[in-house]
Backbone bond lengths (Angstrom), bond angles and torsions (degrees), N, CA, C in turn:
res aa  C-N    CA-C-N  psi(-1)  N-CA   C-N-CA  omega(-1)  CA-C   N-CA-C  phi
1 X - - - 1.448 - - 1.536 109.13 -
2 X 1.347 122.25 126.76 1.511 135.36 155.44 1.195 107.87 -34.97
3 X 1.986 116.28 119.34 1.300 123.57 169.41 1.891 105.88 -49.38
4 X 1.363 116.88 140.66 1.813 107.95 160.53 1.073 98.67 -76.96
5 X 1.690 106.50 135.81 1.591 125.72 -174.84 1.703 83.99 -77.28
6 X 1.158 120.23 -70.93 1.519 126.40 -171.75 1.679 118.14 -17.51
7 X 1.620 98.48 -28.82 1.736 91.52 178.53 1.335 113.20 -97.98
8 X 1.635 99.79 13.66 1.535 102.91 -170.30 1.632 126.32 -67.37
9 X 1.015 110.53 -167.79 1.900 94.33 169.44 1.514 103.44 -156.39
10 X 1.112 119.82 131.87 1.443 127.12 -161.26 1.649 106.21 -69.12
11 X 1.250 132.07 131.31 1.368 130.76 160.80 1.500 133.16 -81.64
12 X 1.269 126.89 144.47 1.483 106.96 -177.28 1.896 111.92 -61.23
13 X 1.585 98.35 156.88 1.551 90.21 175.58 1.547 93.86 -127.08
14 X 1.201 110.62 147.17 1.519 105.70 -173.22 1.869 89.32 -121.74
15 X 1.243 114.31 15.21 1.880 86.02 166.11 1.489 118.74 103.24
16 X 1.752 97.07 -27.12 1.996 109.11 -178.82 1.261 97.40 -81.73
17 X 1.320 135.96 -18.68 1.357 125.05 -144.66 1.508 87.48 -97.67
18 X 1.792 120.73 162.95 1.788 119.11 -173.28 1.641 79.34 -104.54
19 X 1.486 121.27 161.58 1.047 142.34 157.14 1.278 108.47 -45.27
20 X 1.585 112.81 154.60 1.184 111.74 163.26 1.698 141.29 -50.57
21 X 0.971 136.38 138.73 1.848 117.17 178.66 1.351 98.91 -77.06
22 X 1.692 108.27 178.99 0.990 128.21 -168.40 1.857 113.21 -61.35
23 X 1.729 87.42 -42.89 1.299 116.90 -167.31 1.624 103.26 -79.60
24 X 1.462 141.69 -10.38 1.296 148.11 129.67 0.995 148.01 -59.95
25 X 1.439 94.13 -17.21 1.198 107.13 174.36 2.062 97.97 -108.30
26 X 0.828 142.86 -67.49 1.619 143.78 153.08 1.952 95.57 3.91
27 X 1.139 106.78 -38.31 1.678 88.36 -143.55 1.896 87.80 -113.01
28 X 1.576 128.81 -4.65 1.637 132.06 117.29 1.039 122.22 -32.61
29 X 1.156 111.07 -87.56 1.727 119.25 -174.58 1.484 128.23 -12.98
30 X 1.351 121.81 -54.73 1.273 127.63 168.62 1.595 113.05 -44.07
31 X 1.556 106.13 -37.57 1.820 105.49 178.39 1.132 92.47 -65.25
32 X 1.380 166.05 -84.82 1.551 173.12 176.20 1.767 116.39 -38.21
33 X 1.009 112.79 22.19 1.808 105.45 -172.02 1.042 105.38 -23.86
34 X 1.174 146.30 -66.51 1.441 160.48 -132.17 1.784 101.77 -83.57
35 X 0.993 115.23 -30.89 1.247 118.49 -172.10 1.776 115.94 -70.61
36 X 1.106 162.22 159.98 1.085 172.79 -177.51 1.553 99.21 -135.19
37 X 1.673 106.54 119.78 1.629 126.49 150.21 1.178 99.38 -74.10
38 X 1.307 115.00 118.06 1.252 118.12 156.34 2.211 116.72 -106.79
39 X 1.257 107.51 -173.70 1.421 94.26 -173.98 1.668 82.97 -145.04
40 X 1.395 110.73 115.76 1.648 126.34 156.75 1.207 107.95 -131.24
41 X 1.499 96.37 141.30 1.770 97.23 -172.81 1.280 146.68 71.56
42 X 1.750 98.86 11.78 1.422 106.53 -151.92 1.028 128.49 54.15
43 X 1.527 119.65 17.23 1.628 121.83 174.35 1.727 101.73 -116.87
44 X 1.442 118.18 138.40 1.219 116.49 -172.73 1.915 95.15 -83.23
45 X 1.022 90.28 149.33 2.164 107.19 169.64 1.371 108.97 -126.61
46 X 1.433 100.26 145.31 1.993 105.25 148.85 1.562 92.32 -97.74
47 X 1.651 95.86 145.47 1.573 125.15 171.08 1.360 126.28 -117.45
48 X 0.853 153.75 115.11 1.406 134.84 153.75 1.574 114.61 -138.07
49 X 1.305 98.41 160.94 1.739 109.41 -173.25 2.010 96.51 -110.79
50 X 1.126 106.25 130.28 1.686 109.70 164.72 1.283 108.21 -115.65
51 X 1.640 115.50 141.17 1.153 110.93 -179.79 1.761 121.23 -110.66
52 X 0.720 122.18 114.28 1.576 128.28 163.10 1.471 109.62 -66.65
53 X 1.760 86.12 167.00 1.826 94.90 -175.02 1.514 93.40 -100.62
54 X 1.265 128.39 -5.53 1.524 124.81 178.96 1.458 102.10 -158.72
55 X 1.430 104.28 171.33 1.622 124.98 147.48 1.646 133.51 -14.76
56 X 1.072 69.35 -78.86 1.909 98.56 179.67 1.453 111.38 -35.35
57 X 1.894 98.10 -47.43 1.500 112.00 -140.82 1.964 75.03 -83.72
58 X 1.271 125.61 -52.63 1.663 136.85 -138.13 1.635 74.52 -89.19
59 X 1.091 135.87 -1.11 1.991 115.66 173.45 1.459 114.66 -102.72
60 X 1.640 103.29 -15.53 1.593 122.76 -165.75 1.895 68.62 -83.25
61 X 1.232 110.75 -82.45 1.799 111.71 -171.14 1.293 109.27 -2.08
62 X 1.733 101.87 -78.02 1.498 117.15 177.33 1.043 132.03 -24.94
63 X 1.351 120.76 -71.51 1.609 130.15 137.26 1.488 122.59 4.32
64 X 1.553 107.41 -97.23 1.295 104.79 172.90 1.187 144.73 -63.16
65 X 1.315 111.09 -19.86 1.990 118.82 142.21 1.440 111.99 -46.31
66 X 1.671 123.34 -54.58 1.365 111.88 171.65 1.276 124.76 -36.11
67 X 1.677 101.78 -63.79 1.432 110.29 -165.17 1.619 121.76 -71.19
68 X 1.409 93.95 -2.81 1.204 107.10 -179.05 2.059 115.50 -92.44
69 X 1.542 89.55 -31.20 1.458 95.32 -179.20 1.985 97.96 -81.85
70 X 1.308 113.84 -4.94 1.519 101.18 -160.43 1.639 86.88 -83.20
71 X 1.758 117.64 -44.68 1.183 129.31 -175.86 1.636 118.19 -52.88
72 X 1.570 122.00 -27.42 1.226 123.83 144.18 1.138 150.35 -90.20
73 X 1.431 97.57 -7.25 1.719 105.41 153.95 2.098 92.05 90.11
74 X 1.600 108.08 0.48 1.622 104.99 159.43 1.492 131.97 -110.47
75 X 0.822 105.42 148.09 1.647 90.67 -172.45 1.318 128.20 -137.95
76 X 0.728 123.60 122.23 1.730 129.52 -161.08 2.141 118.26 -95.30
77 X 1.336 106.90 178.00 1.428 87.97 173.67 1.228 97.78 -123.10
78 X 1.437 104.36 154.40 1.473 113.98 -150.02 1.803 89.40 -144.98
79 X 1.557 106.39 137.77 1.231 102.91 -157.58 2.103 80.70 -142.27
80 X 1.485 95.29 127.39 1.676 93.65 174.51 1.732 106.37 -126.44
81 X 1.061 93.64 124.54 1.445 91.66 146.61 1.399 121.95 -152.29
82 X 1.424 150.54 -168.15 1.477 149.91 -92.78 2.065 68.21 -110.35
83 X 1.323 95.46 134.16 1.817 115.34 171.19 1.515 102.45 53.28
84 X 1.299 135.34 1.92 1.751 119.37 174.11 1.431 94.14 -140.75
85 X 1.582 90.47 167.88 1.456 111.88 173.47 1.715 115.03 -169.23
86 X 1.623 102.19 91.71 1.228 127.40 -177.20 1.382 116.02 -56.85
87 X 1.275 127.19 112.11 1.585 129.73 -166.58 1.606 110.22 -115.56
88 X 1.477 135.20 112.38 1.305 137.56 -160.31 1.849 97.79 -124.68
89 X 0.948 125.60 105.49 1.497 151.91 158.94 1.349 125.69 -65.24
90 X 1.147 141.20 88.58 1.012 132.37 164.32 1.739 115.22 -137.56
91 X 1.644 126.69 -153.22 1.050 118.60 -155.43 1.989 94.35 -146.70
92 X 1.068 95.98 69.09 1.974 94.97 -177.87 1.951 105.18 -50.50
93 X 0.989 142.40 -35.09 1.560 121.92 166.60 1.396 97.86 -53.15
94 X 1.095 136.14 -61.18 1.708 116.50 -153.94 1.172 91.19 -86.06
95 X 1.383 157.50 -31.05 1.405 139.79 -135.05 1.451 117.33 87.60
96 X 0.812 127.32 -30.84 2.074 140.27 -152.87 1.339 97.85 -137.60
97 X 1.474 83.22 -172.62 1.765 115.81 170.50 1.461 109.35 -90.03
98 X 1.687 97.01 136.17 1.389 132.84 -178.01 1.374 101.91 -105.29
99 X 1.197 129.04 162.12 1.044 141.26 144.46 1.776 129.36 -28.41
100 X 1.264 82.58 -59.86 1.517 108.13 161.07 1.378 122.86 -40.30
101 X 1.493 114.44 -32.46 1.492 119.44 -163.04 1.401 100.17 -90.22
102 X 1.592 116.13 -37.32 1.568 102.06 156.00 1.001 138.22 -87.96
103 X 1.103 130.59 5.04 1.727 136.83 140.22 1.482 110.84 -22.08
104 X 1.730 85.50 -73.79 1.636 103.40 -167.06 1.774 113.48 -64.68
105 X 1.142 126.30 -37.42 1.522 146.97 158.48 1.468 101.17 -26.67
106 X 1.309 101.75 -57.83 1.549 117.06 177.12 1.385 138.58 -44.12
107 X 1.603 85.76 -73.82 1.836 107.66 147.11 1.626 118.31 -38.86
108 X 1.404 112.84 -56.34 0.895 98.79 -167.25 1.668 132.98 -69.25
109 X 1.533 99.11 -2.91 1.569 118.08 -157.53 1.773 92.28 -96.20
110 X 1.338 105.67 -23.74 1.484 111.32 -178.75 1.890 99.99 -92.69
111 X 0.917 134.79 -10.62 1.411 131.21 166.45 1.860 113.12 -78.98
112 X 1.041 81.30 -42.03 1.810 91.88 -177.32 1.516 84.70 -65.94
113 X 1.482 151.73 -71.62 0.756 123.42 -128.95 1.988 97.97 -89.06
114 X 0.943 126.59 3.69 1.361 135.51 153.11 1.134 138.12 -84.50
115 X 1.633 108.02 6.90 1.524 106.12 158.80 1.256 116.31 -140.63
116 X 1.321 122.75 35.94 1.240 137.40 164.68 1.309 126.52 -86.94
């Protein structure tokens, strides 16, 4: 059985460590379906857009992704406007995706579904 990323807990990254490979990251992904690797910058990301039925609901989101990335010490960019709120994960010491970034991917897919 697949560890739950969601109970995971983010580790510090200090920058020595190489990004994930393709093939480490491929065999994550399935824990996150929803998520989209994307590639900007030559740095790989998780992406995803959640949609709310309003404001209110996609700022409460916002919120608790914050407080949630402050509580792990990662932090993602988080983009709101009226019913969505686009959440981009990645790991600026390495360039890429960490481990870490699907942790938080994780978390975050379990917050959305608590304030809907």
């Amino acid at each position: 059985m697949a560890e739950d990323l969601s109970q995971g807990k983010c580790v510090p990254c200090s920058g020595d460590l190489p990004p994930l490979s393709k093939e480490e990251i491929n065999s994550m992904k399935p824990q996150v379906p929803e998520w989209d690797v994307i590639k900007e910058d030559d740095e790989f990301h998780l992406e995803r857009v959640y949609k709310f039925s309003d404001f209110k609901t996609a700022l409460a989101f916002t919120q608790s992704v914050g407080e949630a990335a402050e509580a792990e010490g990662h932090h993602p960019v988080l983009v709101t406007e009226w019913g969505k709120v686009k959440v981009t994960w990645w790991t600026h010491a390495i360039s890429g995706l960490h481990k870490n970034d699907f942790i938080m991917a994780a978390k975050s897919d379990d917050l959305a579904k608590s304030v809907k």
